[in-house]
C-alpha positions in Angstrom: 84.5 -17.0 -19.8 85.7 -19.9 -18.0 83.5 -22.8 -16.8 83.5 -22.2 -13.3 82.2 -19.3 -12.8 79.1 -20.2 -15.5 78.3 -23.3 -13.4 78.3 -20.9 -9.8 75.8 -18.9 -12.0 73.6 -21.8 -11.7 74.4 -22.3 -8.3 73.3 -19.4 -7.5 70.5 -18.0 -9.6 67.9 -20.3 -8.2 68.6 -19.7 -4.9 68.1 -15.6 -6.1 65.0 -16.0 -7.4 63.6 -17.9 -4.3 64.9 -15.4 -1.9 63.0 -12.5 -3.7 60.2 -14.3 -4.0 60.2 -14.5 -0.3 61.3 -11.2 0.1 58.4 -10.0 -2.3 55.3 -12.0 -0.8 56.0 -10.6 2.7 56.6 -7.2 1.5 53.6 -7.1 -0.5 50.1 -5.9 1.2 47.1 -7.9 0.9 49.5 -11.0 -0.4 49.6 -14.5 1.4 52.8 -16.8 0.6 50.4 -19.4 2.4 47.7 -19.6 0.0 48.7 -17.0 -3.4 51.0 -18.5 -6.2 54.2 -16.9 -6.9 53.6 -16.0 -10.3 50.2 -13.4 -9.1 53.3 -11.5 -7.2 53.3 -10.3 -11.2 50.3 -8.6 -11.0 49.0 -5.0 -9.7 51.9 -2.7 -8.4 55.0 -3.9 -8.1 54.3 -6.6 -10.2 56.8 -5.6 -12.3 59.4 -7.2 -9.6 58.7 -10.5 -10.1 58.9 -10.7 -13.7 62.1 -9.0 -13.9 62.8 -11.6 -11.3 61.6 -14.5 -14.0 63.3 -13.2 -16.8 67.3 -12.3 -15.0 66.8 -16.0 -13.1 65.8 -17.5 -16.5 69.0 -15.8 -18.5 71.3 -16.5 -16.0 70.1 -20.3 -16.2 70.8 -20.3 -19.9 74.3 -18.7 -19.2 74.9 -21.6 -16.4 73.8 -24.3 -19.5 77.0 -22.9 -21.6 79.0 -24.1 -18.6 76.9 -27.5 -18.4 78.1 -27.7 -22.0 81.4 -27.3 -21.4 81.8 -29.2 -18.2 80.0 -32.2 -19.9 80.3 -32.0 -23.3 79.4 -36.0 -24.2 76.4 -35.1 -22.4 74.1 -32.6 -25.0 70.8 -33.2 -24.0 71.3 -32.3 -20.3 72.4 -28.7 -20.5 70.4 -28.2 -23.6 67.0 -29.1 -20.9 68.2 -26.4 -18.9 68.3 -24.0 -21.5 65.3 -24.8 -22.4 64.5 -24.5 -18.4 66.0 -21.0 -18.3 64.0 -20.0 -21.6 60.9 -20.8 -20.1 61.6 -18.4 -17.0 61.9 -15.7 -19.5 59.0 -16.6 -21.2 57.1 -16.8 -17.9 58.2 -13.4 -17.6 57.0 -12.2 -20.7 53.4 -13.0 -19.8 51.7 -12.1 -17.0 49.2 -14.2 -15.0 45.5 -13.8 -14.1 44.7 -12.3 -10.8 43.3 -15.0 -8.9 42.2 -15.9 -4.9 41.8 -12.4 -4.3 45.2 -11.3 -5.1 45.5 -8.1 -5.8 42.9 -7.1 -4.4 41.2 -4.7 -6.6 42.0 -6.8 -10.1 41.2 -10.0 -8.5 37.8 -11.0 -9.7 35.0 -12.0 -7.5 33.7 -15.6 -7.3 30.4 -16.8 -9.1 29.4 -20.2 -9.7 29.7 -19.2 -13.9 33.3 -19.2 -12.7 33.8 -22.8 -12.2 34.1 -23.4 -16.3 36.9 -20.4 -16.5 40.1 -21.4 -18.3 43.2 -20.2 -15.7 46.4 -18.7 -17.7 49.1 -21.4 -18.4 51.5 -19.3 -16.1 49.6 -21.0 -13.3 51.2 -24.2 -13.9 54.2 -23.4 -11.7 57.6 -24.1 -11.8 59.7 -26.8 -13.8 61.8 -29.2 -12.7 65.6 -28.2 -13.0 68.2 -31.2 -14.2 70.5 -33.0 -12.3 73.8 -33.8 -13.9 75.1 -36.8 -11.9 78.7 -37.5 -12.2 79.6 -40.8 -14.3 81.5 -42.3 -11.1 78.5 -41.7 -9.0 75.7 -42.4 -11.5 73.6 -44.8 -9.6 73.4 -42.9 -6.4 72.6 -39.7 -8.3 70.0 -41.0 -10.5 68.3 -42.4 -7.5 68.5 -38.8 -5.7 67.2 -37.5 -8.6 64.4 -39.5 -9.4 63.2 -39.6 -5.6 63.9 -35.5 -5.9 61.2 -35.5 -9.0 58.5 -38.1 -7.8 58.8 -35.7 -4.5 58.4 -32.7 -6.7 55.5 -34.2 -8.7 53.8 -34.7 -5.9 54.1 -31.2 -4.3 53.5 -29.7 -7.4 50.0 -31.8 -8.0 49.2 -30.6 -4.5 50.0 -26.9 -4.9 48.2 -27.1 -8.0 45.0 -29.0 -6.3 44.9 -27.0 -2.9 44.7 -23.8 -5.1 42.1 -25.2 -7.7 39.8 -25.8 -4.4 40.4 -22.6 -3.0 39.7 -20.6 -6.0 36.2 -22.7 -6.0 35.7 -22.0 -2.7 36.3 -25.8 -1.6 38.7 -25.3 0.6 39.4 -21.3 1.9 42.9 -20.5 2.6 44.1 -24.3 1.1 48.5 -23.9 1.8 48.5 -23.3 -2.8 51.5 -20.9 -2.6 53.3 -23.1 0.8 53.5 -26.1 -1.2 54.7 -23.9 -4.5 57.3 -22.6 -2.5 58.6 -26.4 -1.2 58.2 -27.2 -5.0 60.3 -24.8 -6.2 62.9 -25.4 -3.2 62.8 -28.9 -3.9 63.2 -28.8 -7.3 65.9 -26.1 -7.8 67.9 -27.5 -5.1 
C-alpha cells in the first residue's frame, strides 16, 4: 500500500471516531454529552457502538503509523507512539467502563457516602494525546504548536476529569465532565 493513502487514514479516523461519538450521545436516551464521559456510551444497550467505535479508530491509527514509518523513517519513535496510541483505543475497547453519573440508567449505581472511597475503572481516564510530526523545515513553529496544543489538552483533560469527579460526589450536579472530554479529544486529535 502506498503511503498516502495510510497517512489520510490518520487524517481521517479521528475525526470518525469524534463524529460517532457525537452522533451516539445525542441518539442515546437518558445520555448527556454535557455531563456523561464518552467511554459510559459503552455501557447498557447499544453500548456495543462505541466500542466497535474504539477498536476500528484504534486499528486504523496503527495502519496510519505504518505510513508515519514510511513517510519519516529517521524518525522511529514518533510513529511507534502512535501505534502505541492506536493500541490503546483497541484496548479501551476491549474493556468496558463502570456505569457512572446515572448513566445508563438502570446499571448506574446510586450515590451513598460509602461511595466516596470507590475505585473508578481505568477507562475513565479519557483520551491520549495523539503525536504531532512537525516537518524538519518547520520544526520550531511546530513544536511550539504542539506543545501549546498539549499544555491546552492537559488542562482540559484535568478539568473533564475534575468536573466529573465532583459530580459523581455530588459537589457539583450536572459539572460540563463529558463538554470538556469532548474539547479534549478535539483538541488533541486535531
Amino acid at each position: 500500500m502506498r503511503t498516502r493513502p495510510l497517512l489520510a487514514i490518520g487524517v481521517v479516523a479521528p475525526l470518525l471516531f469524534v463524529v460517532a461519538l457525537l452522533i451516539e450521545g445525542f441518539a442515546r436516551p437518558g445520555y448527556s454529552s454535557w455531563r456523561d464521559m464518552g467511554s459510559v456510551l459503552s455501557v447498557g444497550p447499544g453500548g456495543w457502538q462505541q466500542i466497535v467505535n474504539f477498536i476500528v479508530c484504534g486499528l486504523l491509527i496503527m495502519v496510519s503509523a505504518a505510513g508515519l514509518a514510511r513517510a519519516y523513517p529517521a524518525t522511529a519513535w514518533g510513529p511507534r507512539l502512535v501505534a502505541i496510541f492506536g493500541l490503546s483505543l483497541v484496548i479501551a475497547g476491549a474493556f468496558s467502563t463502570d456505569p457512572a453519573s446515572g448513566y445508563p440508567p438502570r446499571l448506574a449505581p446510586r450515590w451513598r457516602p460509602a461511595d466516596l472511597a470507590r475505585r473508578h475503572s481505568w477507562r475513565q481516564c479519557g483520551p491520549g494525546l495523539r503525536v504531532h510530526m512537525p516537518r524538519r523545515s518547520h520544526l520550531w513553529p511546530g513544536l511550539g504548536a504542539l506543545f501549546l496544543t498539549a499544555i491546552v489538552g492537559v488542562v482540559l483533560f484535568v478539568a473533564s476529569l475534575t468536573a466529573g469527579m465532583l459530580d459523581q460526589k455530588h459537589v457539583w450536579h450536572n459539572a460540563p465532565a463529558g463538554l470538556l472530554e469532548r474539547l479534549t479529544i478535539i483538541l488533541a486529535w486535531s
